[in-house]
N, CA and C of each residue as an Amber inpcrd file, in Angstrom:
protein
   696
 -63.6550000 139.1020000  76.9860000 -62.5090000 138.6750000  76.1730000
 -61.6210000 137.7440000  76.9990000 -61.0160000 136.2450000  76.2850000
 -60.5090000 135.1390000  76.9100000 -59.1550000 136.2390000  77.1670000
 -58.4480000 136.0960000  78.2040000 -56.6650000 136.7970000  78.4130000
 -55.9800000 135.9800000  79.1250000 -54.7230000 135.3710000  77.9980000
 -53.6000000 135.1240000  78.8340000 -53.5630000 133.3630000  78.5380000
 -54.4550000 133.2070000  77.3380000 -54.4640000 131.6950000  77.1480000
 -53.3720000 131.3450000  76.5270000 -52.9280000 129.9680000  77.0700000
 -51.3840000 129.6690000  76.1100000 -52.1100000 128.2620000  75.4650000
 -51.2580000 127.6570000  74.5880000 -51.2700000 126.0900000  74.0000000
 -51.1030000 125.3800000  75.6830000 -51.8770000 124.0680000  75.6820000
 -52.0880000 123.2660000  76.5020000 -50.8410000 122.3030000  76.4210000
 -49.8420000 122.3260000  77.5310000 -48.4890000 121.4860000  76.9400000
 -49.0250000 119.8900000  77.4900000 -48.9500000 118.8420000  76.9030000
 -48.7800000 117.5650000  77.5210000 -47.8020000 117.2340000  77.8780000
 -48.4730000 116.0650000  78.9120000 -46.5580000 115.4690000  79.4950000
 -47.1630000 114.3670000  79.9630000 -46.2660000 113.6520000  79.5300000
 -46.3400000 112.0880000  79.7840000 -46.2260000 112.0460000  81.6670000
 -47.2870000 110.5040000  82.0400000 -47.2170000 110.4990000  83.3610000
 -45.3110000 110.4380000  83.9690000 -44.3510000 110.1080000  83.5560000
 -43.1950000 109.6410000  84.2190000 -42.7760000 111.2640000  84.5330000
 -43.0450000 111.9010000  83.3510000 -42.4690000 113.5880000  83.4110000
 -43.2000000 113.8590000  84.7590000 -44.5210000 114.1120000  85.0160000
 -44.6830000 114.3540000  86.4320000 -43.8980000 113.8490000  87.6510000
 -43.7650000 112.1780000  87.5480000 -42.9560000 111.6340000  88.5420000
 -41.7110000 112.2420000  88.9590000 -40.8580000 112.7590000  87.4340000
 -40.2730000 113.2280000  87.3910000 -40.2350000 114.4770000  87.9740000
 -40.5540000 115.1520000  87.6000000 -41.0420000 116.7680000  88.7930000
 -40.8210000 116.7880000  90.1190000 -42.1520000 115.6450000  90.7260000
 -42.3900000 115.8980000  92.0850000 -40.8160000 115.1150000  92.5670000
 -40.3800000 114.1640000  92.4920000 -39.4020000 113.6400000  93.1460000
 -37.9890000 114.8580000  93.1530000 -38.0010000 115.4910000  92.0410000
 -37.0440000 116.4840000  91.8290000 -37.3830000 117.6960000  92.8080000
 -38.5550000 117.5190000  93.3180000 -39.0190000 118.7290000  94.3260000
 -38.5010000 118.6380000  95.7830000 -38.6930000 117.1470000  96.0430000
 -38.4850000 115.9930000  97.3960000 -36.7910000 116.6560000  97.6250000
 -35.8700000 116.4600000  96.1540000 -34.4780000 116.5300000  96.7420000
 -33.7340000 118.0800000  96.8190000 -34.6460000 118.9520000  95.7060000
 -34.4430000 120.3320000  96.3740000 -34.7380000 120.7630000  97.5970000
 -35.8290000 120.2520000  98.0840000 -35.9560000 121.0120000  99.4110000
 -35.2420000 119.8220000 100.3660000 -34.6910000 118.7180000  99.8770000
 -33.8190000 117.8820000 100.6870000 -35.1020000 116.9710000 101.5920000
 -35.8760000 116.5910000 101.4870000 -37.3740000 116.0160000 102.1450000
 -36.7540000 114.2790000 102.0220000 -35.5760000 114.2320000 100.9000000
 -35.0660000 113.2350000 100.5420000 -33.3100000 113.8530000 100.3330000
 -32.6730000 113.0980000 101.6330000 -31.4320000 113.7420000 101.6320000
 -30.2770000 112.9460000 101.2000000 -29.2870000 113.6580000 100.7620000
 -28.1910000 112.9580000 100.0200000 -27.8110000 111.8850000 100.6810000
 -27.7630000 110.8330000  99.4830000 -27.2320000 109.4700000 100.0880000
 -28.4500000 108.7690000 100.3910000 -29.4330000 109.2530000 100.6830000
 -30.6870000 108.1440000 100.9750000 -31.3180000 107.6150000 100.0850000
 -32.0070000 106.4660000 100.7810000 -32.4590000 105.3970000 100.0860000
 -33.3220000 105.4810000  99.3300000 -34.4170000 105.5550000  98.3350000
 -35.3230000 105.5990000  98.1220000 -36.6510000 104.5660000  98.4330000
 -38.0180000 104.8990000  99.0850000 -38.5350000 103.5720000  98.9220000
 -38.5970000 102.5490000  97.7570000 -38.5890000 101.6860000  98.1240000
 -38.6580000  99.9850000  97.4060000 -39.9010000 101.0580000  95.9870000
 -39.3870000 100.1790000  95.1830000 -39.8470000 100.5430000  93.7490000
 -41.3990000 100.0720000  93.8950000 -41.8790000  98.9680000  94.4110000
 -43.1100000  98.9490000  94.7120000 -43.8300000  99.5940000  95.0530000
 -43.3970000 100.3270000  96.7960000 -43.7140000 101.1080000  97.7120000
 -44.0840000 102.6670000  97.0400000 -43.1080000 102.9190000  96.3250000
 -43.2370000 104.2500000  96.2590000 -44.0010000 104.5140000  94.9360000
 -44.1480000 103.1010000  93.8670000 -45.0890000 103.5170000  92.8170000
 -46.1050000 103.3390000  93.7100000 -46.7200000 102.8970000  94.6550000
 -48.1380000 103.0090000  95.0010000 -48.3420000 104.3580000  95.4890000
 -47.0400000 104.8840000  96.3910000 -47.7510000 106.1820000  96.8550000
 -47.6190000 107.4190000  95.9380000 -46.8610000 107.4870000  95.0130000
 -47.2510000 108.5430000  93.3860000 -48.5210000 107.6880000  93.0180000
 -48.9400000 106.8070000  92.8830000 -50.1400000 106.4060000  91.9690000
 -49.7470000 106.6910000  90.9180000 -48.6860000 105.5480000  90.8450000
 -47.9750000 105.5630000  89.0550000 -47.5730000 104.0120000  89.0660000
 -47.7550000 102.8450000  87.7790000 -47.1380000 101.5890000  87.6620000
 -46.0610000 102.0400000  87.3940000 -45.4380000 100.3300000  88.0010000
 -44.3920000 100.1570000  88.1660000 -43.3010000 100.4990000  86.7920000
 -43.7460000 100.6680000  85.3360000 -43.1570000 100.5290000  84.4560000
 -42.9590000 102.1770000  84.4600000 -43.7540000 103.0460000  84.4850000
 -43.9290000 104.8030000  84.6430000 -42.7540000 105.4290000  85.9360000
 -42.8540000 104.0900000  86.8280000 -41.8100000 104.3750000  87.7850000
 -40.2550000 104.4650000  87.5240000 -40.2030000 103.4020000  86.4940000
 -38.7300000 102.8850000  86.2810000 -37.9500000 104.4140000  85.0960000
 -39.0820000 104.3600000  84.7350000 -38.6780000 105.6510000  83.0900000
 -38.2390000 106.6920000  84.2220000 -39.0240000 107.3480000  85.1300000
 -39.1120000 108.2690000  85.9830000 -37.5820000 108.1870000  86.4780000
 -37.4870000 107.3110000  86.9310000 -36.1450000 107.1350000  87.5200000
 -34.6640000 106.6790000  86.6310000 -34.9840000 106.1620000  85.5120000
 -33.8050000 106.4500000  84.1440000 -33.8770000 107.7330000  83.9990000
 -34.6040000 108.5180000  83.9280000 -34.7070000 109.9650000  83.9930000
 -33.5800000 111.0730000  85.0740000 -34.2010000 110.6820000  86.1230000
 -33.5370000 111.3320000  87.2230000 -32.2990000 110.4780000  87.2030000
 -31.7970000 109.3300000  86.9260000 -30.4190000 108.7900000  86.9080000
 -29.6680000 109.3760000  86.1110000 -30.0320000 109.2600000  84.6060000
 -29.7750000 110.3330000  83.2620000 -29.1390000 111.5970000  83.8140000
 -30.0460000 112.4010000  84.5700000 -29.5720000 113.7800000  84.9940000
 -28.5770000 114.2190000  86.4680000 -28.7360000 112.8220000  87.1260000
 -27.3300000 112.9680000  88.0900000 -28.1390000 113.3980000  89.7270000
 -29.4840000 113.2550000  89.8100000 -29.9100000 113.0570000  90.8610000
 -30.5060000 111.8270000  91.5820000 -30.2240000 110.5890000  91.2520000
 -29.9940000 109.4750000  91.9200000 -28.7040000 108.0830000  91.3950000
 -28.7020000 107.5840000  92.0440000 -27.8250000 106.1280000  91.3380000
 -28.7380000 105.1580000  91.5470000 -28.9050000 104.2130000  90.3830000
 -29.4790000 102.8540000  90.6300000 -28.1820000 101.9240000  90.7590000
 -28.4800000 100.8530000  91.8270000 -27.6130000  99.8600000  92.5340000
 -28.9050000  98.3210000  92.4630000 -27.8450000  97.6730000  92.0170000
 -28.2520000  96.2210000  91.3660000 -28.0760000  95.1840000  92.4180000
 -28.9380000  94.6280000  92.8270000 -28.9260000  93.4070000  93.8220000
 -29.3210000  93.1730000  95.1950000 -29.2810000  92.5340000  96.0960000
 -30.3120000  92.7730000  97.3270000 -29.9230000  93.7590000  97.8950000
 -28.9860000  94.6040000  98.0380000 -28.8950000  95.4030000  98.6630000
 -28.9240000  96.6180000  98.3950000 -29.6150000  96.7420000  97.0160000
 -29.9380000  97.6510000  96.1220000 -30.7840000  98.7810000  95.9720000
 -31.2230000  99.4980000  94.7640000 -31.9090000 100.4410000  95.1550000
 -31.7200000 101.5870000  94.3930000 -32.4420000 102.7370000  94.6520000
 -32.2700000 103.7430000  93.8800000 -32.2850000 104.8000000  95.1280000
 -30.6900000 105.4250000  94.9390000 -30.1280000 106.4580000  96.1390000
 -29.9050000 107.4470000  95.4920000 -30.7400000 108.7000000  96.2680000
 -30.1850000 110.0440000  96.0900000 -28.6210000 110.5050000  95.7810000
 -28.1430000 111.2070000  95.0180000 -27.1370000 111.5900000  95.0960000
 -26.3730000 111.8300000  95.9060000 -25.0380000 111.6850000  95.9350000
 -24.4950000 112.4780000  97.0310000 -24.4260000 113.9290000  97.5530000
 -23.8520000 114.6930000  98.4050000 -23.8470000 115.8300000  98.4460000
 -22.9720000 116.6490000  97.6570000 -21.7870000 116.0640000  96.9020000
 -20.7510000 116.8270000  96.2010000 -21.5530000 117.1270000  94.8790000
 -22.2730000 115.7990000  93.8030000 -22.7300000 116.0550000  92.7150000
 -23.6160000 117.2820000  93.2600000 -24.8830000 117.0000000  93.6830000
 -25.8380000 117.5640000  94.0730000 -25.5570000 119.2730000  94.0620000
 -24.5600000 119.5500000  94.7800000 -24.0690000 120.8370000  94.8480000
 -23.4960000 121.6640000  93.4940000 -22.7270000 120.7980000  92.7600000
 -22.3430000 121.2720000  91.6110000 -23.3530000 121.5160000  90.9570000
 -24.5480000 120.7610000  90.9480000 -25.9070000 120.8430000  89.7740000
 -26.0730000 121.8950000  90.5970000 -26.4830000 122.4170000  91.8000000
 -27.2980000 123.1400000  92.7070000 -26.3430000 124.6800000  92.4240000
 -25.1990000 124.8730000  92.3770000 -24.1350000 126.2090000  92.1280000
 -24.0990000 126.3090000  90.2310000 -24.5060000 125.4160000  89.6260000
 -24.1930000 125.3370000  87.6850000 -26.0850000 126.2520000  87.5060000
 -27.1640000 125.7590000  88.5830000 -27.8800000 126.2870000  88.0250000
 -28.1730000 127.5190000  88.9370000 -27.6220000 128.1930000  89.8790000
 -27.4590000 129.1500000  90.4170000 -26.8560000 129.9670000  89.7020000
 -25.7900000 129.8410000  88.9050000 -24.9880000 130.4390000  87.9580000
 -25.4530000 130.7810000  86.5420000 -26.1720000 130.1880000  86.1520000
 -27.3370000 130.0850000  85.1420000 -28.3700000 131.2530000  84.5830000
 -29.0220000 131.2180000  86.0660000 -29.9870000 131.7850000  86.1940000
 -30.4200000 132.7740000  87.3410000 -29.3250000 133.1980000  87.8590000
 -29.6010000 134.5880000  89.1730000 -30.6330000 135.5410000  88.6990000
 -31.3520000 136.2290000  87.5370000 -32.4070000 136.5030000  87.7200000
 -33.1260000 135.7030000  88.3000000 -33.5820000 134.3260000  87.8840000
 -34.6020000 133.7200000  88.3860000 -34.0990000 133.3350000  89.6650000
 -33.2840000 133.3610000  90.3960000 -33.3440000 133.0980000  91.6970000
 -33.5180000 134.2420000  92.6350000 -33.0040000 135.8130000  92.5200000
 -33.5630000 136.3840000  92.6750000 -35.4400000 137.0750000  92.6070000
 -35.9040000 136.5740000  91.7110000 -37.0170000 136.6080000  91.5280000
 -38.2150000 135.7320000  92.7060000 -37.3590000 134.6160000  92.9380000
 -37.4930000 133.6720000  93.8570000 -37.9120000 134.7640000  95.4800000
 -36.7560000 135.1050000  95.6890000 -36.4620000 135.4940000  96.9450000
 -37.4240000 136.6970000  97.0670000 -37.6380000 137.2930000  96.0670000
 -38.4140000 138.5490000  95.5710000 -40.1290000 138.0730000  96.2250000
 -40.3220000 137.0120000  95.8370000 -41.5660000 136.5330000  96.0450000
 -41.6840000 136.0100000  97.3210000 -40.6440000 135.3070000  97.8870000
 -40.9240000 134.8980000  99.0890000 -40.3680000 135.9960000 100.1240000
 -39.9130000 137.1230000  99.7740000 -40.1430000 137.9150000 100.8120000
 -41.6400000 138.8040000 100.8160000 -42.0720000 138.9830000  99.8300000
 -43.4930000 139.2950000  99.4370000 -44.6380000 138.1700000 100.6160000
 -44.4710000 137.1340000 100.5820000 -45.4190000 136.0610000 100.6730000
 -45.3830000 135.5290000 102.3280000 -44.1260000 135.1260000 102.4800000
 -44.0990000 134.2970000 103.1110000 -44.3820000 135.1110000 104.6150000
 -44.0640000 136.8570000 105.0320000 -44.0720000 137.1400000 106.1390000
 -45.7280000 137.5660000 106.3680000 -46.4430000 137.2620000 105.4620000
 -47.6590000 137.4540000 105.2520000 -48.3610000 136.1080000 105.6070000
 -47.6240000 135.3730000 105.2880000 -48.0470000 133.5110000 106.0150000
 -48.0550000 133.3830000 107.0220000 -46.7800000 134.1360000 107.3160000
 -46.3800000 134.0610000 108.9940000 -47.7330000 134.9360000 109.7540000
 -48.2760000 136.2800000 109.3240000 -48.9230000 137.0080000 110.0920000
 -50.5370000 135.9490000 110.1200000 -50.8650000 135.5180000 108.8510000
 -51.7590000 134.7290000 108.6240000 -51.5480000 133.6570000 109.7180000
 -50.4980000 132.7710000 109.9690000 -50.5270000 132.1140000 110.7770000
 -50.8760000 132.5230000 112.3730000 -50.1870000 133.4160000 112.8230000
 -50.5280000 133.6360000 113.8930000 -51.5030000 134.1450000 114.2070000
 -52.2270000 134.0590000 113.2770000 -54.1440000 134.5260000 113.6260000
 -54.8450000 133.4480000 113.6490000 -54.0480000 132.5790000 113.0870000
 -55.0400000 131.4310000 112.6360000 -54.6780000 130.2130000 113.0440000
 -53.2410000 130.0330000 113.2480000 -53.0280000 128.5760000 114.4520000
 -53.7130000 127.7420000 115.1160000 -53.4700000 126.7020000 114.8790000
 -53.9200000 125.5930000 115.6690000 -53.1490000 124.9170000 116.5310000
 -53.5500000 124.1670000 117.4770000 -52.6250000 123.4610000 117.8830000
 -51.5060000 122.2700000 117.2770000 -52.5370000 121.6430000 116.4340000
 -51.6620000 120.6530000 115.3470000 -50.9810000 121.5990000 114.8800000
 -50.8740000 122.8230000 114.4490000 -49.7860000 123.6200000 113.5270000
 -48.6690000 124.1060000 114.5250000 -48.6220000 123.9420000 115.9860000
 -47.9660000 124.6250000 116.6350000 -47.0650000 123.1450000 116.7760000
 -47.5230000 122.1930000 116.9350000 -46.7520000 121.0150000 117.0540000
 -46.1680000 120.4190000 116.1020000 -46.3690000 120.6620000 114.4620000
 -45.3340000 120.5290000 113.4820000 -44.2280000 121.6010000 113.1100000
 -44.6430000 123.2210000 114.0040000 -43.5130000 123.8340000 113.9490000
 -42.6790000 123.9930000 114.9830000 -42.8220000 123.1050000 115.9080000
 -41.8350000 123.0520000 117.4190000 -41.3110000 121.7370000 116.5480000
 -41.5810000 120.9570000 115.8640000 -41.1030000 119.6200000 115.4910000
 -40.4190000 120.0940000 114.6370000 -40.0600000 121.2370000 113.8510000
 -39.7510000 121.2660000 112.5100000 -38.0860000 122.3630000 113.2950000
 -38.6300000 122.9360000 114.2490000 -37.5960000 123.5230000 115.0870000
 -36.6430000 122.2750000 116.0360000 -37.4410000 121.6890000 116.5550000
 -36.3210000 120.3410000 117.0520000 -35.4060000 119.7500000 115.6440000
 -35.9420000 119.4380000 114.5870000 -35.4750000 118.4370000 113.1010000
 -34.0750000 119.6840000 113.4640000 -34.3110000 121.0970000 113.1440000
 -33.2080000 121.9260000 112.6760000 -32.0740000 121.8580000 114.1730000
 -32.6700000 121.5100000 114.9890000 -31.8740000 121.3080000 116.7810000
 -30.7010000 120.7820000 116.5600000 -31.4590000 119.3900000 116.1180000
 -30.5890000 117.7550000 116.0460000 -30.3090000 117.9090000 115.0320000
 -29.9410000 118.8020000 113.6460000 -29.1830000 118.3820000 112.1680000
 -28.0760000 117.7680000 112.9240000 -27.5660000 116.8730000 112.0280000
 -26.2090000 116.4690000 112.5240000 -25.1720000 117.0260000 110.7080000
 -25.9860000 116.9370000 110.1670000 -25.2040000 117.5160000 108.6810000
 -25.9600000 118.5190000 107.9050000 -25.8760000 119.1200000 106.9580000
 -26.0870000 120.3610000 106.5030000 -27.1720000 119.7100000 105.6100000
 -27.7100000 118.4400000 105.3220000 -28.8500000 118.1610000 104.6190000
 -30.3730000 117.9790000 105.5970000 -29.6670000 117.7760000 107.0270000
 -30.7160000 117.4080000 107.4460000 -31.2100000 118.9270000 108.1300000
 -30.3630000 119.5420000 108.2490000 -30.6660000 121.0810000 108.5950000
 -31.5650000 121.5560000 107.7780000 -30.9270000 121.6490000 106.1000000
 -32.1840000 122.4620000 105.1270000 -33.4920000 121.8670000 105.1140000
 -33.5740000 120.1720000 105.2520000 -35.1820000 119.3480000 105.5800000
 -36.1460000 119.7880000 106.8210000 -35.2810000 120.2940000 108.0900000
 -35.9000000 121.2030000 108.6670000 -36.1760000 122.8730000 108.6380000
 -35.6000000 123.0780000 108.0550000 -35.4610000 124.6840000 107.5940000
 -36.6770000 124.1700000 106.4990000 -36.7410000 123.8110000 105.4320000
 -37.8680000 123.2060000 104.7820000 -39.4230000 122.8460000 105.7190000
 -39.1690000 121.9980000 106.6990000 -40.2810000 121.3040000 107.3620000
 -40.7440000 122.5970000 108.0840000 -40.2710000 123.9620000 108.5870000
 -40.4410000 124.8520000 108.9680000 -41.4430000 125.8600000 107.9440000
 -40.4930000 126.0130000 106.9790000 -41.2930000 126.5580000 106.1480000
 -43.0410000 126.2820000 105.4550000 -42.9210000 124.9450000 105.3730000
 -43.9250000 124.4260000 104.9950000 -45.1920000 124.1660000 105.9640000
 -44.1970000 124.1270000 107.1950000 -45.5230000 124.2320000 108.5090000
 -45.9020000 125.9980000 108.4430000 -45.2690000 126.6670000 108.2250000
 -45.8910000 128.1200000 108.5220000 -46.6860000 128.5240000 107.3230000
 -46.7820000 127.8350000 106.1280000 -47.4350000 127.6820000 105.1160000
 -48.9440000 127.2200000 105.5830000 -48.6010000 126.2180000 106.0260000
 -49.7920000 125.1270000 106.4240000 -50.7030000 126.5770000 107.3890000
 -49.9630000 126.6900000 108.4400000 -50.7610000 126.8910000 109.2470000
 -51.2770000 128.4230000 108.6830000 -50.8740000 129.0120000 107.9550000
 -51.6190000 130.0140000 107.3510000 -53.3090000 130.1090000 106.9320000
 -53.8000000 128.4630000 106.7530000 -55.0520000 127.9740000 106.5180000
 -54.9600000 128.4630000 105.2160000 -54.2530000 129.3760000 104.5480000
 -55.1640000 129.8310000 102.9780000 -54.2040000 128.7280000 101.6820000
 -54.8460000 127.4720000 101.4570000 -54.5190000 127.1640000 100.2680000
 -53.5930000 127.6440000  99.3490000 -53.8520000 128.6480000  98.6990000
 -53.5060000 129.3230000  97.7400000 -51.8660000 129.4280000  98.0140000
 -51.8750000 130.8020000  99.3300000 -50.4000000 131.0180000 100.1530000
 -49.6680000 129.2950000 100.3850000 -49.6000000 128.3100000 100.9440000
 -49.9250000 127.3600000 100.9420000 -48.8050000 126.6820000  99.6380000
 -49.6470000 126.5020000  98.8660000 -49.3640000 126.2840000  97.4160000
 -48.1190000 126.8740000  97.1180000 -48.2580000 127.9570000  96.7300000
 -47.1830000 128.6200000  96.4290000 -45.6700000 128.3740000  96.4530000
 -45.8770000 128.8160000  98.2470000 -44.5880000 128.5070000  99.0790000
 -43.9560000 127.5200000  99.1220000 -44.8750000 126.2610000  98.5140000
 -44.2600000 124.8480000  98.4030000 -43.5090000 125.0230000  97.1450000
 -44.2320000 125.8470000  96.2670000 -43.5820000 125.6480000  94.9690000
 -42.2500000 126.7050000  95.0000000 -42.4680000 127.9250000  95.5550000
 -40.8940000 128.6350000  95.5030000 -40.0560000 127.6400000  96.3030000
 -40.3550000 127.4430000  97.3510000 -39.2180000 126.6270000  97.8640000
 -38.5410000 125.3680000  97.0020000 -39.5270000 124.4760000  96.3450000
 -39.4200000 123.2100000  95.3100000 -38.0790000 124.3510000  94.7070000
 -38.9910000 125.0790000  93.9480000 -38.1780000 125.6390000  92.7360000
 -36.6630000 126.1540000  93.0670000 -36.2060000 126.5750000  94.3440000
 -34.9650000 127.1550000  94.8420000 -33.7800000 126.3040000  95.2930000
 -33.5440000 125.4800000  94.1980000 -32.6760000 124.5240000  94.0780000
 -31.1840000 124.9220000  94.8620000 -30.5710000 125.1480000  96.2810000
 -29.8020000 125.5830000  96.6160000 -28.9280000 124.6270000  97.1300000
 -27.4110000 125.0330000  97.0270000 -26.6620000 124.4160000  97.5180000
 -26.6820000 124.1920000  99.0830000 -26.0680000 123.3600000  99.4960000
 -26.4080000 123.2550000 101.2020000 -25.4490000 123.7840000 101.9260000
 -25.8070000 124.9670000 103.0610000 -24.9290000 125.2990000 103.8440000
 -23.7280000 125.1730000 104.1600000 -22.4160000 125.9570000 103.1950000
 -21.0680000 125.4690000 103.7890000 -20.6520000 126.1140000 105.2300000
 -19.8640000 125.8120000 105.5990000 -19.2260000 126.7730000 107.0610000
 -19.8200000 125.5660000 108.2660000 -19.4260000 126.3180000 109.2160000
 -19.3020000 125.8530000 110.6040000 -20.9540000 125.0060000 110.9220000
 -21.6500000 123.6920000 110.9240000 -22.7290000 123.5220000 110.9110000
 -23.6090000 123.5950000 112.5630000 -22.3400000 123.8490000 113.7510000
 -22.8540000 124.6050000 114.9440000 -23.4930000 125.6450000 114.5940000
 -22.8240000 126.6630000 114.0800000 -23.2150000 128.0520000 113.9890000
 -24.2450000 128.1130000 112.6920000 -24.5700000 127.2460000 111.7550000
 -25.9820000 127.4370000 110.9700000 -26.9570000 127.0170000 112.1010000
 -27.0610000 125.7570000 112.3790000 -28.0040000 125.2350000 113.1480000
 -28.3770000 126.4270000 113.9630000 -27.7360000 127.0130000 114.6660000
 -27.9090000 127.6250000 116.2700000 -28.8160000 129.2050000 115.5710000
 -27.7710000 129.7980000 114.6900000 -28.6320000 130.8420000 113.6090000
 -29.8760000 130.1490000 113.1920000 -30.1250000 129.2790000 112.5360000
 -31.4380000 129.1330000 112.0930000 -32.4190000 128.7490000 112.7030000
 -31.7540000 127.9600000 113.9040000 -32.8770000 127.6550000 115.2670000
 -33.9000000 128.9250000 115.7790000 -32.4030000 130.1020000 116.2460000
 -32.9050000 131.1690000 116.3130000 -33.8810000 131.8690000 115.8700000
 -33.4890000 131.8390000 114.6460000 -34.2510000 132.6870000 113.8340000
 -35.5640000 132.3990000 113.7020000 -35.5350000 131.0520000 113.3200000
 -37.0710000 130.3490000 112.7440000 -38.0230000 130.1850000 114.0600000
 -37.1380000 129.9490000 115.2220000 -37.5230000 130.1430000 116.5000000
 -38.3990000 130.5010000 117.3450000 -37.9350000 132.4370000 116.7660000
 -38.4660000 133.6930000 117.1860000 -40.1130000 133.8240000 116.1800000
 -39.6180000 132.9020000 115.2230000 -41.5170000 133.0860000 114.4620000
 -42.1430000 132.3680000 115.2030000 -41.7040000 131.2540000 115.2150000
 -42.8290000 130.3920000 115.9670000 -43.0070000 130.9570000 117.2560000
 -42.2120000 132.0040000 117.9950000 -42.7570000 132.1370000 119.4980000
 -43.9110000 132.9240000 119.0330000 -43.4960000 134.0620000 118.2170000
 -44.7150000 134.8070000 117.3370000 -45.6020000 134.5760000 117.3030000
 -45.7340000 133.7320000 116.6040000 -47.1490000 132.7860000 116.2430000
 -47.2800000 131.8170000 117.2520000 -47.2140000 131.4210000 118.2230000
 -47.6690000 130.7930000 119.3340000 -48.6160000 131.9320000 120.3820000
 -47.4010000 133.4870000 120.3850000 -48.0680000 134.3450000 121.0270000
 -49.3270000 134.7510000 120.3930000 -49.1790000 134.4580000 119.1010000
 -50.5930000 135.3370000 118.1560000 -50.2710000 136.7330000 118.0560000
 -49.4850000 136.5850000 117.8070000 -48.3300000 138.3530000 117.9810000
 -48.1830000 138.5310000 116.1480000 -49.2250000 138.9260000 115.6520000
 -48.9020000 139.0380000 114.0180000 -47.8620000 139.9410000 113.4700000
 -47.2680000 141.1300000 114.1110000 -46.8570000 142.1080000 113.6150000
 -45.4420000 141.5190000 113.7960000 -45.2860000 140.8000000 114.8430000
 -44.1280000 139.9000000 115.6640000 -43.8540000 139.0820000 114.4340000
 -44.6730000 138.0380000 114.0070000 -44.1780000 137.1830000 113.2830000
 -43.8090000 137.7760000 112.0980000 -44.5900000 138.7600000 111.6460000
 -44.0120000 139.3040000 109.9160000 -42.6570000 139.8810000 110.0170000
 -42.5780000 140.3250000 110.7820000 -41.2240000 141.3760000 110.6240000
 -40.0500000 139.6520000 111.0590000 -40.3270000 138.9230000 111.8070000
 -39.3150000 138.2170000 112.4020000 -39.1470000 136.8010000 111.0230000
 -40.2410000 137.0780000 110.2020000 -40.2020000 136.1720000 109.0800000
 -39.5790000 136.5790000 108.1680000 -39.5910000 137.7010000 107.5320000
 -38.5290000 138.9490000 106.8050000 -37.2570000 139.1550000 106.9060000
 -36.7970000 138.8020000 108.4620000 -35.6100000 138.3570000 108.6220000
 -34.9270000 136.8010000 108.2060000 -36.0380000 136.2210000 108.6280000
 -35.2660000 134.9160000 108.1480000 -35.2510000 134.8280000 106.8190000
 -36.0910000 135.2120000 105.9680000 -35.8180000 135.5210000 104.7270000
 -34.5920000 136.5130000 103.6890000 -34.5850000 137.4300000 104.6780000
 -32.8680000 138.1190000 104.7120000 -31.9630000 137.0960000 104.9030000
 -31.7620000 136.1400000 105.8300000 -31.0660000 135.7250000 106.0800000
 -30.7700000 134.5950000 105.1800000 -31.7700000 133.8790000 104.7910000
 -31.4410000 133.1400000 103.5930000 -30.5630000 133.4580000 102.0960000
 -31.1290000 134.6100000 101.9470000 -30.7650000 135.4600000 100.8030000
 -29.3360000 135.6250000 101.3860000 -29.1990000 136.1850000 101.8260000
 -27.2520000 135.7700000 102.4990000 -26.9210000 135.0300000 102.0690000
 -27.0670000 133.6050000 102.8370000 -26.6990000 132.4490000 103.0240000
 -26.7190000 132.3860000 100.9160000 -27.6630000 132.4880000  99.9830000
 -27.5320000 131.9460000  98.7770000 -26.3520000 132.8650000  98.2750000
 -26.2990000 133.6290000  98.7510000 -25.1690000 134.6150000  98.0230000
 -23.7140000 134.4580000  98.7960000 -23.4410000 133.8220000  99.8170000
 -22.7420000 133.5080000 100.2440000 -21.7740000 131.8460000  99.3810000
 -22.9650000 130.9620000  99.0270000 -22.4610000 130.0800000  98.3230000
 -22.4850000 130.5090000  96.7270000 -22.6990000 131.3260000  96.3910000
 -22.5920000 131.8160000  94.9370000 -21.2690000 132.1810000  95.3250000
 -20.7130000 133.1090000  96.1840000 -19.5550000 133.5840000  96.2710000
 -18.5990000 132.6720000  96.1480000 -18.6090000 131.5200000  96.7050000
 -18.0630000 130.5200000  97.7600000 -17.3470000 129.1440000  96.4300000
């Protein structure tokens, strides 16, 4: 017996464009105020024309996550950090089941990536998460912090080797549209250095039991941090 089949939804190619770029500025991969590549550039690397590009981006202008700017010095720029935040706290406010649900899963998942990782490491994986720990070193602002707190995450994904885990984690994180770190940005940086830190020594040692429990924390600690700006 077939279980669990739904209607097949379509979506026009720009709606995808739409998606993934909306993924880029939740996890901040594309940080407030930045540029976007040249409209050329970046329809080649979606593998979308230029006309699928432009809708894509009336789209995301429409909804308040970029500005288009007219003339050579022009372009299509991420939002700033003030809008960004209001959308990021309106849909926090919204929907706290589903963000809880979020956190629910990635404490499920992710310290299980971590143990996966440290069995399974490579050297290339040890060198995008010392890189992803320097990005969070040098934040100089609270966007470029979460792109490494992000680039972290996604390397301990990676290096898990299992696809699937992998997958996922890209997508809870996409999906956890959060406001960016208010307070003192010494004392995030230096906390999250820490924290994310102590996994990677984990998983460098191949210390699995090390990395799960020390991944669980940073995942506590996030969950703070979102309930801290819900408060806030």
């Amino acid at each position: 017996m077939l279980w669990g089949l739904k209607p097949v939804e379509q979506q026009a190619a720009y709606g995808l464009a739409v998606t993934r770029l909306k993924r880029q500025a939740h996890m901040c991969m594309v940080l407030p105020g930045e540029r976007l590549p040249a409209e050329r550039k970046l329809a080649e690397q979606m593998g979308l024309s230029r006309v699928t590009l432009r809708e894509a981006l009336r789209v995301l202008e429409a909804e308040g996550y970029i500005s288009v700017k007219r003339g050579a010095s022009g372009g299509a720029f991420v939002a700033q950090e003030g809008p960004l935040r209001e959308m990021a706290l309106k849909r926090l406010g919204s929907d706290p089941s589903g963000v809880l649900r979020i956190f629910e899963y990635r404490a499920a998942v992710e310290p299980l990536a971590a143990q996966f990782s440290a069995m399974r490491r490579t050297p290339g994986d040890l060198r995008r998460l010392d890189e992803a720990i320097s990005e969070i070193g040098k934040a100089t602002n609270a966007g470029e912090l979460r792109r490494g707190e992000a680039a972290f995450h996604l390397a301990v994904a990676q290096a898990s080797a299992n696809p699937y885990i992998s997958s996922s984690i890209e997508d809870a994180l996409a999906s956890l549209f959060m406001p960016l770190p208010q307070g003192s940005l010494a004392e995030q940086v230096a906390q999250s250095g820490l924290l994310r830190g102590n996994v990677v020594d984990a998983i460098r040692d191949r210390d699995q039991a090390k990395a799960e429990q020390r991944m669980k924390l940073v995942i506590e600690y996030e969950q703070a941090r979102a309930s801290d700006s819900k408060a806030a």
